[in-house]
N, C-alpha and C positions, 0 to 999 in steps of 0.2 A: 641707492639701490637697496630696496629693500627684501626683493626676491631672495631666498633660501638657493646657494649656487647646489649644496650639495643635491638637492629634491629640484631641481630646473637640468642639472647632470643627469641624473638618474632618470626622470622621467622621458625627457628626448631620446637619450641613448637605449633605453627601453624599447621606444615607439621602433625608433629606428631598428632594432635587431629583427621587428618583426614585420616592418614593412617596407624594408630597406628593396628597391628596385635592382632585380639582377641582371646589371650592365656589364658588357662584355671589356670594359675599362675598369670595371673593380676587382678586386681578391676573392677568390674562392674559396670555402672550406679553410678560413682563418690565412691564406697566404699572401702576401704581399702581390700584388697585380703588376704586371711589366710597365717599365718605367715608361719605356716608349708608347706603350697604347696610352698611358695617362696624360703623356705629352701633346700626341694628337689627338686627342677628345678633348681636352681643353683648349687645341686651337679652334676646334670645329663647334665648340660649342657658344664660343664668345659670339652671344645676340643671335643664335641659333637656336631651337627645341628638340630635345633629345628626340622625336619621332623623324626630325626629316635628317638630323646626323647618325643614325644607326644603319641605315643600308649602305650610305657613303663610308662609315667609318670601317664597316668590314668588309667592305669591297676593298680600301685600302687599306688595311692590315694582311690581309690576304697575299697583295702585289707588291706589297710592299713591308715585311715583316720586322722589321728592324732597321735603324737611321741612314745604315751605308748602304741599305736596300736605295731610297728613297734617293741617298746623297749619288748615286748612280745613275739617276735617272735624268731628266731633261728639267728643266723651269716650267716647261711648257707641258710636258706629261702631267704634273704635278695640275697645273690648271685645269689640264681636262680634266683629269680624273678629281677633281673638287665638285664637277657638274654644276648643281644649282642651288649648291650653298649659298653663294652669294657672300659679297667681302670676298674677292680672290685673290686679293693680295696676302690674307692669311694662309693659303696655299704658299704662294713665293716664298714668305716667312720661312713658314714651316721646310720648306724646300732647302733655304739656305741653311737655317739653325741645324737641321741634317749634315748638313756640308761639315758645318763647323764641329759638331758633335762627331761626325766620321776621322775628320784631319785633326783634332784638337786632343780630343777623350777618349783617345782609342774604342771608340764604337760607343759606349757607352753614356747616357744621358744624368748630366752630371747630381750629385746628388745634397747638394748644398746650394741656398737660395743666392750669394754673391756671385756662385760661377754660374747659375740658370741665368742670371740676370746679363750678363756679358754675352747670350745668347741673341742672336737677330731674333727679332722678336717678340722675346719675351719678356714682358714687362713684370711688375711689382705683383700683381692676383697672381699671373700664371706663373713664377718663381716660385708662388707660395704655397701654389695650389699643387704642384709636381712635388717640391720637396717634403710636403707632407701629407698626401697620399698617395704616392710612389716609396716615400721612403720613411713616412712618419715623422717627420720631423716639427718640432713645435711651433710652428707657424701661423697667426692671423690667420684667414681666408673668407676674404668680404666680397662674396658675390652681391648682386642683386637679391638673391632670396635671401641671403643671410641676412642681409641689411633690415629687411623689412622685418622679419620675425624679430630682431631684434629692437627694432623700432616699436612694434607692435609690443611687444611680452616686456620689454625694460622703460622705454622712454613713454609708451603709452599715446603713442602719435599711430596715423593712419599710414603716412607712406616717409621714408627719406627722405631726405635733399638729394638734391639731382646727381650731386657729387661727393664724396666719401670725406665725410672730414674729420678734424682732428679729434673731434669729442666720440664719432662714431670709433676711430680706431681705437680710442682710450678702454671705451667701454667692452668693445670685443675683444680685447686683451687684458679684460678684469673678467670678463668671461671663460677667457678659454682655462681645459682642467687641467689641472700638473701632469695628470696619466690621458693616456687616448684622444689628443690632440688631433689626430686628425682622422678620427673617428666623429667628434664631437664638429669638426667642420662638417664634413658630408652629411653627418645627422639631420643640421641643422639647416645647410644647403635642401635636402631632402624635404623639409616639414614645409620651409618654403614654397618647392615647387608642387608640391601633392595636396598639402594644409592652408595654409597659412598665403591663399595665391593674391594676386595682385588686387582684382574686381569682384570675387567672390569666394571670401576667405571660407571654408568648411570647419568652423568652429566646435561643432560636436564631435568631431574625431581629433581634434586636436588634445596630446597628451595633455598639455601645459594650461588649460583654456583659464582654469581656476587663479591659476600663476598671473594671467596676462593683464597687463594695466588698461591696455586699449580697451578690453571688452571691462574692467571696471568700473571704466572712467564713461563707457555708454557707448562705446564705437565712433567719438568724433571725428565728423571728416576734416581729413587734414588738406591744408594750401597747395601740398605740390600733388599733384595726381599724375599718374602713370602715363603717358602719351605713345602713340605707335608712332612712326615714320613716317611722313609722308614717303610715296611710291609714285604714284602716276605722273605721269610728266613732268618728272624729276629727272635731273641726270643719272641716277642710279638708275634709272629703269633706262635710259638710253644706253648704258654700259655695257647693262646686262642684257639687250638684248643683244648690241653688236658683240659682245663674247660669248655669248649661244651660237651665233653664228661663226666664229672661230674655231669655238670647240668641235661642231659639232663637221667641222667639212676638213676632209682627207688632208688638205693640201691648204698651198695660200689660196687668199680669196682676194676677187676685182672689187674695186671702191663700189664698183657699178652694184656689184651685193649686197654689199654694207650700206648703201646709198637707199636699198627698202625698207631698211628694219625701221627708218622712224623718216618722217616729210619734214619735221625743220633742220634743211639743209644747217644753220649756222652752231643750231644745239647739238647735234649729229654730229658735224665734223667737232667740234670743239672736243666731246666727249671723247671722240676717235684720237686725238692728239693726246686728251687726259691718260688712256693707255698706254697710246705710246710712252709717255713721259715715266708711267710710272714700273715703267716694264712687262706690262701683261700683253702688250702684242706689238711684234715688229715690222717692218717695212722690207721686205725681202727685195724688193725692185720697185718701179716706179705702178704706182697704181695696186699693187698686190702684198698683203698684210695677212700675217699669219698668227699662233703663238710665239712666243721664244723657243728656240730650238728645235722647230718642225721647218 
């Protein structure tokens, strides 16, 4: 690595103080941001874009303003009020780790990545990602965007491998600076999602452009490229519409309901089991399915 860390420091952190996006999950006016809003924007954001989680995310903070708010509530409240995020089993997550943070940490969202991590749900990023922009702590944080600017400006490749490996986590922790650790994450999380984006990177506003090996080396495209999800008649689109229609009705509903949202009977029921199984909707009586807890 031949990059200058201190002028790759300076210059991101630069960028970022002046075009840092003001999220209603960050600190203001230099103060540490509530651990809890940090906690549910990192649920809400995993494979989500900041535009469709900002009305969700303060509609619940609002109802739900701290963990034993949340841990008081239903499973099933929790789900509607996720709408159409989509992945609503990250609701339930988020629902229990409430629970556990109410009955465990006296209210409080714990402030060390061993004990986040003993949380339902929360894996290795989201550990990393609370305790160090909740509480600053000196922490990795390998999102998706990070990856790539890093890929991009140090290994001088086009995109990642699909999956985080040992050399990317090496190098992001020869990266990270002694002081403002997680300043220098969200920086960089930041350049990613504004700069440095998946299928058309904005190269002239980028601080670092001079720094970056990819655009050295001539912008080679790289082997793995970005792919979206399939959606359309997928089971994920069967789910989510039989839990639109969950959400969205007072009471239980008749299979006869749930029986319009999609015509293959066998794909249909399957998927209708799949929630069941995984706890997003229960069986209240024979034939009528509801949320948990409604």
């Amino acid at each position: 690595m031949t990059t200058s860390l201190p002028m790759l420091h300076d210059r991101v952190l630069t960028w970022f103080a002046a075009h840092r996006r003001d999220l209603p999950w960050r600190g203001r006016d230099g103060e540490r941001p509530d651990p809890w809003a940090v906690m549910v924007s990192e649920f809400m954001l995993q494979q989500t874009p900041v535009s469709r989680v900002l009305p969700v995310f303060e509609t619940w903070m609002e109802r739900w303003p701290t963990p034993a708010d949340l841990a008081a509530a239903s499973s099933g409240d929790a789900i509607r009020a996720w709408g159409r995020l989509g992945y609503p089993r990250r609701a339930q997550r988020l629902h229990a780790a409430a629970g556990a943070i109410a009955s465990e940490h006296g209210g409080q969202v714990p402030d060390d990545y061993a004990t986040l991590r003993e949380l339902p749900g929360v894996g290795d990023y989201t550990a990393a990602a609370i305790a160090s922009f909740a509480y600053g702590r000196h922490h990795v944080v390998l999102d998706t965007n990070v990856r790539r600017v890093f890929t991009r400006v140090i290994a001088g490749e086009q995109y990642p491998a699909k999956a985080v490996t040992a050399a990317e986590r090496t190098l992001a922790a020869d990266l990270l600076p002694d002081d403002d650790a997680d300043l220098w994450a969200a920086a960089t999380m930041e350049l990613g999602a504004l700069v440095c984006t998946a299928r058309a990177p904005h190269c002239e506003a980028c601080p670092v452009t001079d720094l970056c090996a990819w655009r050295a080396a001539g912008y080679p495209e790289g082997e793995q490229r970005p792919t979206g999800q399939a959606w359309a008649g997928t089971d994920r689109q069967v789910r989510g519409r039989l839990m639109a229609v969950l959400r969205d009705a007072p009471g239980p509903v008749h299979k006869t309901t749930l029986d319009l949202v999609w015509d293959e009977a066998g794909q249909r029921d399957r998927c209708l089991a799949s929630l069941l199984d995984d706890g997003l909707a229960v069986l209240v009586e024979d034939d009528l399915f509801a949320l948990p807890g409604h």
